[in-house]
C-alpha positions as CSV (number, residue, x, y, z in Angstrom):
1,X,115.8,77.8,121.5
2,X,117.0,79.7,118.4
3,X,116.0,78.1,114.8
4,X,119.4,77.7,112.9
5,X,120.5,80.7,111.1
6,X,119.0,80.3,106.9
7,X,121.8,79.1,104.6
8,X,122.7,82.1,102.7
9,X,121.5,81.3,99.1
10,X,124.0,80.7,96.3
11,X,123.6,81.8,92.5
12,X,122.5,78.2,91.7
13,X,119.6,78.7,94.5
14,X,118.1,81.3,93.1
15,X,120.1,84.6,93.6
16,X,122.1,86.4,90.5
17,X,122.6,89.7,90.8
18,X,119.1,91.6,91.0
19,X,117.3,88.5,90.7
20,X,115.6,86.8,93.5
21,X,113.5,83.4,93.8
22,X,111.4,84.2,96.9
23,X,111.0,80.7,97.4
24,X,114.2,79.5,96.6
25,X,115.1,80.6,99.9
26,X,112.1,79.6,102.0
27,X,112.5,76.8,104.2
28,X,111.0,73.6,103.7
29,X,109.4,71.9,106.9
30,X,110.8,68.5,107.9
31,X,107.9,66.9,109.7
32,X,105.2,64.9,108.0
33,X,102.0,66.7,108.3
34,X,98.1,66.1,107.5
35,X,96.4,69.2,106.3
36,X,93.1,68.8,107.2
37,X,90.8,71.8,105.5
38,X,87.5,72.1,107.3
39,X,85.4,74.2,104.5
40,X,87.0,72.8,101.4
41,X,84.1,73.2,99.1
42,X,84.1,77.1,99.6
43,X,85.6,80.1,98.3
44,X,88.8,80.5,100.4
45,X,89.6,76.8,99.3
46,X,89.6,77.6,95.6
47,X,91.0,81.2,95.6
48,X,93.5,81.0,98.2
49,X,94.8,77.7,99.9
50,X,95.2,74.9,97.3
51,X,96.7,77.5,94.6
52,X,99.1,78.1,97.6
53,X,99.1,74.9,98.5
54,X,100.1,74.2,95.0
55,X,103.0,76.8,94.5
56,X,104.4,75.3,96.8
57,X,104.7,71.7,95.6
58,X,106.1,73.5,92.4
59,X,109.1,74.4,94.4
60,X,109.5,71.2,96.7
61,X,108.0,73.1,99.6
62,X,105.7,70.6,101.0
63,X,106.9,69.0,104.0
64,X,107.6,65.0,103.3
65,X,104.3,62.6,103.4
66,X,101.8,65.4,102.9
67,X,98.5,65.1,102.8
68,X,95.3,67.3,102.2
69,X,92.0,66.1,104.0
70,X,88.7,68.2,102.4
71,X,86.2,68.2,105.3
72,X,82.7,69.8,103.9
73,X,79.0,69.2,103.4
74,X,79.0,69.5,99.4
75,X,79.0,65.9,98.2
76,X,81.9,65.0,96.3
77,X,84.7,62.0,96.2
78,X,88.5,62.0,96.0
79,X,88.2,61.9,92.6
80,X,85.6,64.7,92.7
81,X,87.4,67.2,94.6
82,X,90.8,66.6,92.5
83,X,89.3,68.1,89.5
84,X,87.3,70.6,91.3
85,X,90.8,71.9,92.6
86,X,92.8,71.7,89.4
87,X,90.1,74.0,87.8
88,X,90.9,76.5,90.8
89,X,94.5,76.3,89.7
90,X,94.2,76.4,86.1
91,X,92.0,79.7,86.7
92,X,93.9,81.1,89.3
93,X,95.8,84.4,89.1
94,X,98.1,83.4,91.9
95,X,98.8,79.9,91.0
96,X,102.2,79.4,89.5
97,X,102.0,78.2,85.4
98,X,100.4,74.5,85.4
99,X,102.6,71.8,85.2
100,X,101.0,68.3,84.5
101,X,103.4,67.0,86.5
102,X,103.5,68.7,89.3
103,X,99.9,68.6,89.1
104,X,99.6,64.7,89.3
105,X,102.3,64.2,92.0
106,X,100.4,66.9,94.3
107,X,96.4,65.5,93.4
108,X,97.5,62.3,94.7
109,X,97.8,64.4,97.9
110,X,94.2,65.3,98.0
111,X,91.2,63.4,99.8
112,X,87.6,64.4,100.9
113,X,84.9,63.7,103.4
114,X,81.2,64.7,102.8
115,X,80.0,65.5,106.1
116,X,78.2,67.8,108.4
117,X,80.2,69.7,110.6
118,X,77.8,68.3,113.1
119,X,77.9,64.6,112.4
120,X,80.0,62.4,114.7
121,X,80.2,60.3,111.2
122,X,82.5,62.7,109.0
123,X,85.1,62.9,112.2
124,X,85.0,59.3,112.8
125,X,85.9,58.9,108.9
126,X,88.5,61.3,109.3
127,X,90.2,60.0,112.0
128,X,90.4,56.3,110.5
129,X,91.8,57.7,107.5
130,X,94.6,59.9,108.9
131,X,95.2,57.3,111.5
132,X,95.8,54.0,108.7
133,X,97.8,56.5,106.5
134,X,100.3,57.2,109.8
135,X,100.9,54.1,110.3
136,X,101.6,52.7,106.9
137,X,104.0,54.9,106.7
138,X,105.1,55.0,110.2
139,X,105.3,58.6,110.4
140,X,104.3,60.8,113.6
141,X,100.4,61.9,113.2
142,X,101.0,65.5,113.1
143,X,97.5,67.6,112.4
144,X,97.1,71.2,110.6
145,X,93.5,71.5,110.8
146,X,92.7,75.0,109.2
147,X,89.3,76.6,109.4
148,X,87.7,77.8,106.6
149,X,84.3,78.0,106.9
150,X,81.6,80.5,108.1
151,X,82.8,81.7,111.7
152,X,79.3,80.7,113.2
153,X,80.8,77.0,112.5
154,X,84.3,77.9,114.7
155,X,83.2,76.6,118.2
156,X,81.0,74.1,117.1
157,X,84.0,72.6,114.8
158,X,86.6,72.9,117.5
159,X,84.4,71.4,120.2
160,X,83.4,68.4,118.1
161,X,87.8,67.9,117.0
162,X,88.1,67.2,120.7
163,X,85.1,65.3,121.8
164,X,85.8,62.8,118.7
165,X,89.8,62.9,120.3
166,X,91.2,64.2,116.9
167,X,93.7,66.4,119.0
168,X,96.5,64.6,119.4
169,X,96.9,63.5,123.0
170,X,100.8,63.6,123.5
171,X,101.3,67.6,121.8
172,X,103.2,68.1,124.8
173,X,105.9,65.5,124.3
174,X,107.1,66.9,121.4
175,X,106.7,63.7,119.7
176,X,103.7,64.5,117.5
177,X,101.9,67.8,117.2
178,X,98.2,69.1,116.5
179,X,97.8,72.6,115.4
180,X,94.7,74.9,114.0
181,X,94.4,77.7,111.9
182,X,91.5,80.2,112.5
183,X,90.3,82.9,109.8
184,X,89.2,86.0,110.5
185,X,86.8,87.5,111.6
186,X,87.6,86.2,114.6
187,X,84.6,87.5,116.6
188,X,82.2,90.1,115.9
189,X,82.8,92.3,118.3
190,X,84.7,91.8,122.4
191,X,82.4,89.6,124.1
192,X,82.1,87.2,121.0
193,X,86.1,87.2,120.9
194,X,86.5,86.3,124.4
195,X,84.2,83.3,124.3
196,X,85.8,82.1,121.2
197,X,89.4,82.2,122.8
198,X,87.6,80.0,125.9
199,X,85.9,77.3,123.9
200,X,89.1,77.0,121.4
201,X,91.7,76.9,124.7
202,X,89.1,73.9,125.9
203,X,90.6,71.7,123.2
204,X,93.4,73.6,122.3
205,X,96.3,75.2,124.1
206,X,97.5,78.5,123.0
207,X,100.5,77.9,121.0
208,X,98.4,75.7,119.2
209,X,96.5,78.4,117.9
210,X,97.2,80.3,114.8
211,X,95.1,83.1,114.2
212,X,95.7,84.4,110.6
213,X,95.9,87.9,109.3
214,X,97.0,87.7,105.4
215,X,98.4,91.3,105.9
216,X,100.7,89.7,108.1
217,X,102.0,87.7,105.4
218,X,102.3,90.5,102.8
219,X,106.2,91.0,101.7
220,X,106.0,94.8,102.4
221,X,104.5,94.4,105.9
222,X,107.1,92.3,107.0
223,X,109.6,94.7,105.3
224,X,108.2,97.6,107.5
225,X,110.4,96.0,110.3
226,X,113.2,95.1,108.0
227,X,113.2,98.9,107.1
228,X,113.1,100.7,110.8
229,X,115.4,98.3,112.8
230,X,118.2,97.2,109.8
231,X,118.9,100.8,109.3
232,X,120.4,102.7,111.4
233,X,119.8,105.9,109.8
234,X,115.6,105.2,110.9
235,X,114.9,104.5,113.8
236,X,116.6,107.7,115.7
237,X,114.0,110.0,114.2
238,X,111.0,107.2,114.3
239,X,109.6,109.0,117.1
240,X,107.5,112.1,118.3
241,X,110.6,114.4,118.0
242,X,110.8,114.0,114.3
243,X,107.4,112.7,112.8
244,X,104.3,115.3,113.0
245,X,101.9,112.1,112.3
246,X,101.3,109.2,110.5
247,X,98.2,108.0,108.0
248,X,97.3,104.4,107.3
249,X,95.0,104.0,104.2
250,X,93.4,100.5,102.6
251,X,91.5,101.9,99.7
252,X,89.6,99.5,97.2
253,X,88.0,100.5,94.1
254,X,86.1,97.2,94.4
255,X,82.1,97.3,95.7
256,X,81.3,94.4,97.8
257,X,80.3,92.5,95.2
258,X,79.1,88.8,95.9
259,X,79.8,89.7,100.0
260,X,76.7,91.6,100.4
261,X,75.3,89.6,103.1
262,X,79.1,89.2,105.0
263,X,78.9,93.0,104.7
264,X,75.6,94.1,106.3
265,X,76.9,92.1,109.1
266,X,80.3,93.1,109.5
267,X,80.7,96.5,108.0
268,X,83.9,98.5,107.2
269,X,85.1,98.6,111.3
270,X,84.7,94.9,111.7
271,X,86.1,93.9,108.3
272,X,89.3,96.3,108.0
273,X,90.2,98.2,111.0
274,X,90.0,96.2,113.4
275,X,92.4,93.7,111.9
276,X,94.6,94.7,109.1
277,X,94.6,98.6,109.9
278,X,95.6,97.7,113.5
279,X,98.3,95.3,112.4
280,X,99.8,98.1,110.0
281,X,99.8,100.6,113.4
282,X,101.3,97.8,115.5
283,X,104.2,97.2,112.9
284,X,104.7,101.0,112.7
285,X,104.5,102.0,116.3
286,X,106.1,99.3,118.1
287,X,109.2,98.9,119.8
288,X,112.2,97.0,119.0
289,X,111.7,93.4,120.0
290,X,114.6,90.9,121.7
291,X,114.6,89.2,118.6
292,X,112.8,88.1,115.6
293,X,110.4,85.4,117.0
294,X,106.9,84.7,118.1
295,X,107.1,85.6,121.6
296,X,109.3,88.6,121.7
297,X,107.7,90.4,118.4
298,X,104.3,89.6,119.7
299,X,104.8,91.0,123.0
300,X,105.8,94.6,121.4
301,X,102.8,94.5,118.9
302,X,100.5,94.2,122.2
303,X,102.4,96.9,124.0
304,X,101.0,99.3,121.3
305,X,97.5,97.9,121.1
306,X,97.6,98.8,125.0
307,X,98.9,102.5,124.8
308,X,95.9,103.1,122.4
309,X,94.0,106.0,124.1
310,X,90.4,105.0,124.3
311,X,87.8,105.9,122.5
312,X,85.4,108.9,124.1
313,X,81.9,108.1,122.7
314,X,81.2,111.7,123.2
315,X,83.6,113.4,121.4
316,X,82.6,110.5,118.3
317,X,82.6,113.8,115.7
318,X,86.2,114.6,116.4
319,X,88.0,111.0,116.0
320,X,85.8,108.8,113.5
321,X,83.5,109.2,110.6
322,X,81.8,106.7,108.8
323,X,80.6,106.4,105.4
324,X,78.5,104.4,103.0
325,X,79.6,104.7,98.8
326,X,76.3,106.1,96.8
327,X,76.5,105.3,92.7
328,X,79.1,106.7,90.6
329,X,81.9,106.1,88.1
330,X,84.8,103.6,88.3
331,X,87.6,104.0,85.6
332,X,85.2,106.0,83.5
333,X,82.3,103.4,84.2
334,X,79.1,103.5,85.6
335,X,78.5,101.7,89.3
336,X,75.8,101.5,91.5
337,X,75.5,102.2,95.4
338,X,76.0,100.0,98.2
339,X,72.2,99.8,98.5
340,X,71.8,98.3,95.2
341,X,74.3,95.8,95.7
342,X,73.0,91.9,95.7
343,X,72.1,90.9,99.6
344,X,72.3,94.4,100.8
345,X,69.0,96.1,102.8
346,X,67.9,98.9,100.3
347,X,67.8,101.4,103.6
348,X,70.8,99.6,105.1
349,X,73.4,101.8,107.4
350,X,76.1,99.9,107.0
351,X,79.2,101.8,106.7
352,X,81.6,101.1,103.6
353,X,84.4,103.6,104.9
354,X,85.7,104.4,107.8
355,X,87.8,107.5,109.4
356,X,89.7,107.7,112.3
357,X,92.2,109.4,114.5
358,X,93.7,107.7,117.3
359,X,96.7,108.5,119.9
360,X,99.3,106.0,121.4
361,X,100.0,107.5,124.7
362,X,104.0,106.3,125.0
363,X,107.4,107.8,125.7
364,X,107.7,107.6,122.1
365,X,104.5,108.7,120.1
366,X,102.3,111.1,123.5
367,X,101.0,113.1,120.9
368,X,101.3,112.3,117.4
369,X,98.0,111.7,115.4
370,X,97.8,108.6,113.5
371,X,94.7,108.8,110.8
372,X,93.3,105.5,109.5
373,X,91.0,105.3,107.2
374,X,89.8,102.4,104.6
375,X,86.9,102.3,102.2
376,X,85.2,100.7,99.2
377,X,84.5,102.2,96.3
378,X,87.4,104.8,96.5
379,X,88.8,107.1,93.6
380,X,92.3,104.2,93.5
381,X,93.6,101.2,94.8
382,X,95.8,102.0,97.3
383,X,97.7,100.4,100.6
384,X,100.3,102.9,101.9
385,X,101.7,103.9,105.3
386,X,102.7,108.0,105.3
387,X,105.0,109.4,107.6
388,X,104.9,112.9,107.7
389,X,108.2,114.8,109.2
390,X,107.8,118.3,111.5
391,X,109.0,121.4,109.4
392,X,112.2,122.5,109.8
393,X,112.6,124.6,112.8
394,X,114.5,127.7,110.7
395,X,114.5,128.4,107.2
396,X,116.9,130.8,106.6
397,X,116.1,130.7,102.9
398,X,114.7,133.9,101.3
399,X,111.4,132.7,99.4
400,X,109.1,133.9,96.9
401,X,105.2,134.3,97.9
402,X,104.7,131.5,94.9
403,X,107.2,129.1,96.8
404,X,106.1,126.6,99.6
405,X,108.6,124.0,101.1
406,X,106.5,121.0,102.1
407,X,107.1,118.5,104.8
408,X,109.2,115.4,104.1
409,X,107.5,112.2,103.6
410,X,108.3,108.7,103.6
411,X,105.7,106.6,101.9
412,X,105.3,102.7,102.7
413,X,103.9,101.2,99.5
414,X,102.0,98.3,100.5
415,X,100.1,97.6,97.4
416,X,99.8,97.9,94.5
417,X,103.1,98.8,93.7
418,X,105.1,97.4,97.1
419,X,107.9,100.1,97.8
420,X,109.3,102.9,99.5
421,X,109.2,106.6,98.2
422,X,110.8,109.7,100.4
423,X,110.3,113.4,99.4
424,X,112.4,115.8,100.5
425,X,113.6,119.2,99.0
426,X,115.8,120.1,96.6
427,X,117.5,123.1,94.8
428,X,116.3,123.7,91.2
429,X,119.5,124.4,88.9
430,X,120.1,127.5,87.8
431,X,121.4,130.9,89.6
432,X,118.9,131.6,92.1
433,X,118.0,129.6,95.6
434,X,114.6,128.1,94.2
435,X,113.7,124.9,96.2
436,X,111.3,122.2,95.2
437,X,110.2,118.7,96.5
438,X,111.1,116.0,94.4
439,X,110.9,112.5,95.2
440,X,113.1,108.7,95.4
441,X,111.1,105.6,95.0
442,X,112.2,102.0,95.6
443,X,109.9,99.8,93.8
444,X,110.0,95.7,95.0
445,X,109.2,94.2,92.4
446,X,111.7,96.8,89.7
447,X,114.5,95.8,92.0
448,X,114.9,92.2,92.9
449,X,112.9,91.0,89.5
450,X,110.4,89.2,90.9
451,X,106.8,88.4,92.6
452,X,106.8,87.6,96.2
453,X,105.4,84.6,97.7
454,X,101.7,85.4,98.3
455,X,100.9,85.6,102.0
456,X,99.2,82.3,102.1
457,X,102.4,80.9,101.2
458,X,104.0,82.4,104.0
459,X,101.7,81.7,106.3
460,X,100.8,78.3,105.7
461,X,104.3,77.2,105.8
462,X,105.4,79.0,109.4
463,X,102.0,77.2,110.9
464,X,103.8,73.7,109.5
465,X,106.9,74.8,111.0
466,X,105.4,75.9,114.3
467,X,106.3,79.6,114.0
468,X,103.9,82.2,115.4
469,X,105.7,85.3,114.8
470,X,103.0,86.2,111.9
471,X,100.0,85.6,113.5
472,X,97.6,86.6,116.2
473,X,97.8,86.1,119.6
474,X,94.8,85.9,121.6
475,X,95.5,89.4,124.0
476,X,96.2,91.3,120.4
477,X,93.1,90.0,119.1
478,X,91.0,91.4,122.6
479,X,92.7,94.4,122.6
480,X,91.7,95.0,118.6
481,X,88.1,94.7,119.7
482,X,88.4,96.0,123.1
483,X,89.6,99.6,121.3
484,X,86.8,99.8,119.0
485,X,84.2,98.5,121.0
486,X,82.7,102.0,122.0
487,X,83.0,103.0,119.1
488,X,80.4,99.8,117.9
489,X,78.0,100.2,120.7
490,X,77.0,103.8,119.2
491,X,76.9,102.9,115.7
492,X,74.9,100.4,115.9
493,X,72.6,102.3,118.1
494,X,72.3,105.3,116.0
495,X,71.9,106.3,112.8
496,X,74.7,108.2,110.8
497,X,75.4,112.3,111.4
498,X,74.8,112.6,107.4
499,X,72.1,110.2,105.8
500,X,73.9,107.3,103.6
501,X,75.0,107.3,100.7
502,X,77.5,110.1,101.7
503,X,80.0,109.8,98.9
504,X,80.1,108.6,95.2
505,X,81.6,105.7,94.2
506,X,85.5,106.8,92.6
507,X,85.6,109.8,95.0
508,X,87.9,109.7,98.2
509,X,85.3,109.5,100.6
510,X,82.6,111.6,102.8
511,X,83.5,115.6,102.9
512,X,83.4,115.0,106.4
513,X,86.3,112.7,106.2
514,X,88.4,115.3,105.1
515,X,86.9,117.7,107.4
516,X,88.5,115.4,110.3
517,X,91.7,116.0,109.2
518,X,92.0,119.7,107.9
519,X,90.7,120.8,111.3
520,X,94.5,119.6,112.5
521,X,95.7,121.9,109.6
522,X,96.6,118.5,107.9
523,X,95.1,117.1,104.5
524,X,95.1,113.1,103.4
525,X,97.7,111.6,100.9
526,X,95.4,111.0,97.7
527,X,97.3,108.9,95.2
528,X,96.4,111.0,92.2
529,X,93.9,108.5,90.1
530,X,95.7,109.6,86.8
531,X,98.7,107.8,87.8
532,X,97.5,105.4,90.5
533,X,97.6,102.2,88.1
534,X,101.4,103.3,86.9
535,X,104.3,102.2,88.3
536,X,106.8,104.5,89.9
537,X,110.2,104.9,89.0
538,X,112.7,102.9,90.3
539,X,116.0,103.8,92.2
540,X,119.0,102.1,90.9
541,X,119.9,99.4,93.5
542,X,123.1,97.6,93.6
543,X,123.0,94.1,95.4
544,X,126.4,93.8,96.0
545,X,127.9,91.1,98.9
546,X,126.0,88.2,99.8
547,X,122.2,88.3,101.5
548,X,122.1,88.3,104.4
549,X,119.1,85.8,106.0
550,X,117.3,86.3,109.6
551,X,115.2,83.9,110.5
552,X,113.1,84.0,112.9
553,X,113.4,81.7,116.7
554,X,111.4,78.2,116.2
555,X,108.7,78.4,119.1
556,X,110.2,76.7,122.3
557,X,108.5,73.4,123.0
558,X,107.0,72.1,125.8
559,X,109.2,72.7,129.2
560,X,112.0,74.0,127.1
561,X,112.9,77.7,128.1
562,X,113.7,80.6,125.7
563,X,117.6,81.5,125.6
């Protein structure tokens, strides 16, 4: 069943012109809802759900009867844990401006149990208190319960929700629903993401699960589709006819800081790739879904994750390189190496970067190179997608020596500055046939005035609404795994070609890593550093008409069929 189309937004709502709310025109869910934050001492608490949680209360977002239940070990009351969270707000850079007022109505939403995940206690207490608030209000008992804690406590949490019969029992009726949320990492490598998926579907079924992926939540990702299939100038050359390959990059200039010890267990592979680099190639490579919902989208996404053509462990030197960042400058200061970090082995072979090149064997990509790579400690911040266009076939154009006409590019701008920038070739003024590439950009944020929603935001609101579209399924998140996974095996059982560290920190990476690509007569898109921080220059835009709003197909319930 279809979700009703989204009123289109009037002046008054939020649109004027080139000036969007974002959330002016986000939906607000109707169902009462206990939030229940397993974890809500830790990091991911302060930096990322209650300053969501909190935009959205600023803009009437919260569904109706809200609540927030903290479930963690650190001792601390109601009262406690309400100032605890309003310093997270007041020092948060993604928290909307604090309002007193806001602030007051929204803390009275916010409760907390001191427990151990493994205590029957702290679930017993939970249950009595969701259960007395339901029915004083009379409202259906309806359960987000959203994991944010170490992944070594996942199972152990999920088991214990459904032996202490906090799942609600009638989900399929459609009267009342229980859902959960599950961070990544989501497994450390296929076997461990297989038996996750089997102890979680013990307790829960699997549209109960949401398996988050901020990226998925990021304006610009979801864009990438908006861009290939509402333009019908795109997607008749978004194939292997027209595009000579694709690169994904995720560079930080960030060390690992305080995640030493997450790092020398995860790595690079683990902690980009696998996730948010192969969410950015599913987006890219995958075909036109039936429409814009869970199901449908899903299925395409998957479709791609199959067609990857499998890693051959012996021919590891022509499709991956690793690296490790040594010391080096940042911005014209000092850092050290990965090795001196805090919690890091001083001989440790972790790898901090990560090169690859991969094929998707389909009718529509057989033989177009797609290059990944991510790293820490890189020369600029960068998220972009590049396509690069095949030459022309014929240049009848009589060139200098001096003269070279370069391939046309689009570039997906995914952060910092979310746009879209295309190069193509032009004709210099004057008398002569002299050709140069010169280059649009689209800039987000220049053109509608505004800051997104952060993908919390997003993302917490579609799992209140019951909307899977932007999060994992559990094939997508085996396949992930399932494509790396020989690629694991013999890094962790050997050490690196080149002895770590095997780049400085504010250079692009291991020599080697450009090696990988230049032997396809191909060379990575650096965002030169000097301008890297600058924003590019925007093309003028003209909103004229009304917006026009797609949402995306509510989930069917239980027995009901898909039109």
């Amino acid at each position: 069943m279809d979700r009703p189309a989204a009123q289109v937004p009037s002046p008054q709502d939020g649109f004027n012109g080139n000036v969007v709310n974002a959330r002016s025109i986000m939906k607000r869910p109707e169902e009462p809802c206990s939030f229940i934050i397993f974890g809500a001492s830790g990091d991911l608490t302060h930096r990322k759900l209650i300053p969501a949680l909190y935009n959205l209360a600023c803009d009437n977002l919260l569904p109706p009867e809200f609540q927030v239940y903290g479930f963690a070990i650190t001792p601390m009351n109601d009262e406690s844990f309400r100032k605890d969270m309003e310093e997270a707000v007041r020092n948060s850079n993604e928290a909307s401006p604090f309002d007193p007022r806001v602030w007051h109505g929204f803390a009275k939403r916010l409760h907390y149990i001191t427990a151990d995940f493994e205590a029957p206690e702290g679930y017993k207490q939970l249950q009595e208190k969701i259960t007395a608030y339901v029915k004083e209000k009379n409202i259906p008992d309806n359960r987000l319960y959203y994991l944010a804690t170490s992944p070594s406590f996942y199972e152990l949490i999920v088991s214990k929700l459904g032996e202490h019969g906090l799942v609600t029992p009638d989900y399929a009726s459609g009267t009342q629903w229980t859902r959960i949320v599950v961070e990544k990492p989501f497994g450390h490598d296929l076997h461990s993401a297989q038996a996750l998926n089997a102890s979680i579907h013990k307790v829960f079924k699997e549209e109960q699960v949401y398996r988050i992926d901020h990226y998925l939540g990021k304006e610009t990702v979801q864009n990438i589709l908006a861009f290939r299939f509402a333009n019908s100038i795109i997607e008749p050359i978004w194939n292997r006819r027209y595009i000579d390959h694709v690169q994904i990059t995720a560079a930080e200039t960030l060390g690992v800081e305080h995640r030493g010890a997450y790092y020398e267990k995860a790595g690079c592979l683990r902690d980009m790739v696998q996730n948010h680099l192969f969410q950015l190639l599913s987006v890219i490579c995958m075909e036109p879904p039936v429409r814009y919902e869970g199901t449908s989208l899903r299925d395409r996404k998957a479709d791609v994750l199959r067609a990857v053509v499998p890693i051959n462990p012996e021919n590891l030197a022509d499709i991956a390189v690793r690296g490790q960042y040594g010391p080096g400058f940042i911005n014209g200061q000092p850092v050290v190496g990965y090795r001196q970090e805090p919690n890091v082995n001083p001989q440790s072979n972790v790898e901090t970067y990560v090169a690859l090149k991969l094929f998707v064997d389909n009718w529509r990509w057989a033989d177009v190179p797609f290059y990944l790579r991510s790293g820490k400690r890189l020369a600029a911040k960068c998220t972009e997608v590049v396509i690069q266009f095949k030459r022309v076939p014929h240049l009848f154009f009589q060139l200098s020596a001096e003269d070279q006409i370069e391939p046309n590019l689009l570039i997906i701008r995914i952060a910092p500055d979310e746009g879209i920038a295309l190069r193509f070739e032009a004709k210099v003024p004057g008398p002569d046939m002299v050709l140069r590439s010169v280059q649009m950009n689209f800039s987000y944020s220049e053109t509608f005035k505004v800051s997104p929603a952060t993908a919390y935001e997003t993302l917490l609101l579609d799992a209140m609404i019951g909307d899977t579209t932007l999060f994992n399924r559990a094939d997508q998140v085996e396949l992930s795994w399932a494509i790396i996974e020989p690629l694991l095996e013999v890094w962790s059982a050997t050490r690196p070609f080149q002895p770590f560290p095997n780049y400085a920190a504010g250079t692009w990476g291991p020599a080697a890593a450009d090696a990988l690509i230049a032997r396809d007569g191909r060379a990575w898109h650096n965002v030169p550093v000097s301008t890297a921080p600058q924003k590019a220059p925007q093309v003028s835009v003209e909103l004229t008409g009304e917006p026009i709003g797609v949402r995306r197909a509510q989930t069917p319930q239980k027995g009901q069929k898909e039109e």
